[in-house]
N, C-alpha and C positions, 0 to 999 in steps of 0.2 A: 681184741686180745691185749691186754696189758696187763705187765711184769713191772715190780716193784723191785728195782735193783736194789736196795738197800733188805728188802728180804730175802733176795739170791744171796747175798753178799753173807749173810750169818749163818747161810747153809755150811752145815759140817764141811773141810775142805776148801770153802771159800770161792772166791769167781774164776782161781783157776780149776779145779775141780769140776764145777759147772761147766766150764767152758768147753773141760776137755768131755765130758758127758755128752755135750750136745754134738760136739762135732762127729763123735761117734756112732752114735746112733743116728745121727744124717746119713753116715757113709752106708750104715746098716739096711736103712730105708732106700737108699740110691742101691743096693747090690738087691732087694725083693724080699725083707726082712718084712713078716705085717704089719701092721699099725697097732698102738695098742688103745688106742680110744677111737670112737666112731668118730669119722671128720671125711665132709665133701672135698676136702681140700685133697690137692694129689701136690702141694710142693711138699717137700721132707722136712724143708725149713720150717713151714708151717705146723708141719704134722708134730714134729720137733715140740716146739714151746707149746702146743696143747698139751702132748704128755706131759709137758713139766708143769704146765699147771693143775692137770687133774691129778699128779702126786705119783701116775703109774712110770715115771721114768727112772723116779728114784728106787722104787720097789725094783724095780728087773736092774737096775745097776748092785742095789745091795744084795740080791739075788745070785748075783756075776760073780762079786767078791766075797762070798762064803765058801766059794767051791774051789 
């Protein structure tokens, strides 16, 4: 799995934004939140930067902030 920091980095919001994304949806997965991509992996960290590469972590954070 590799992440191209300079493409995180022009994400709308920036690498604090990401940042704070990720760690949130860590804690969310750490409390028995599901997964939202198929993965054998059981770290949250893990599970973590697969959503953000399949794109579905940004979809349920923009999801969060419309409401």
């Amino acid at each position: 799995m590799l992440l191209d920091v300079d493409k995180l980095s022009q994400i709308e919001g920036g690498t604090f934004y990401v940042t704070t994304l990720l760690i949130r949806r860590v804690r969310e997965l750490v409390n028995g939140s599901p997964k939202l991509v198929k993965t054998d992996s059981n770290d949250p960290v893990e599970i973590v930067f697969e959503e953000l590469n399949s794109g579905k972590l940004f979809q349920t954070a923009k999801d969060r902030e419309e409401k």
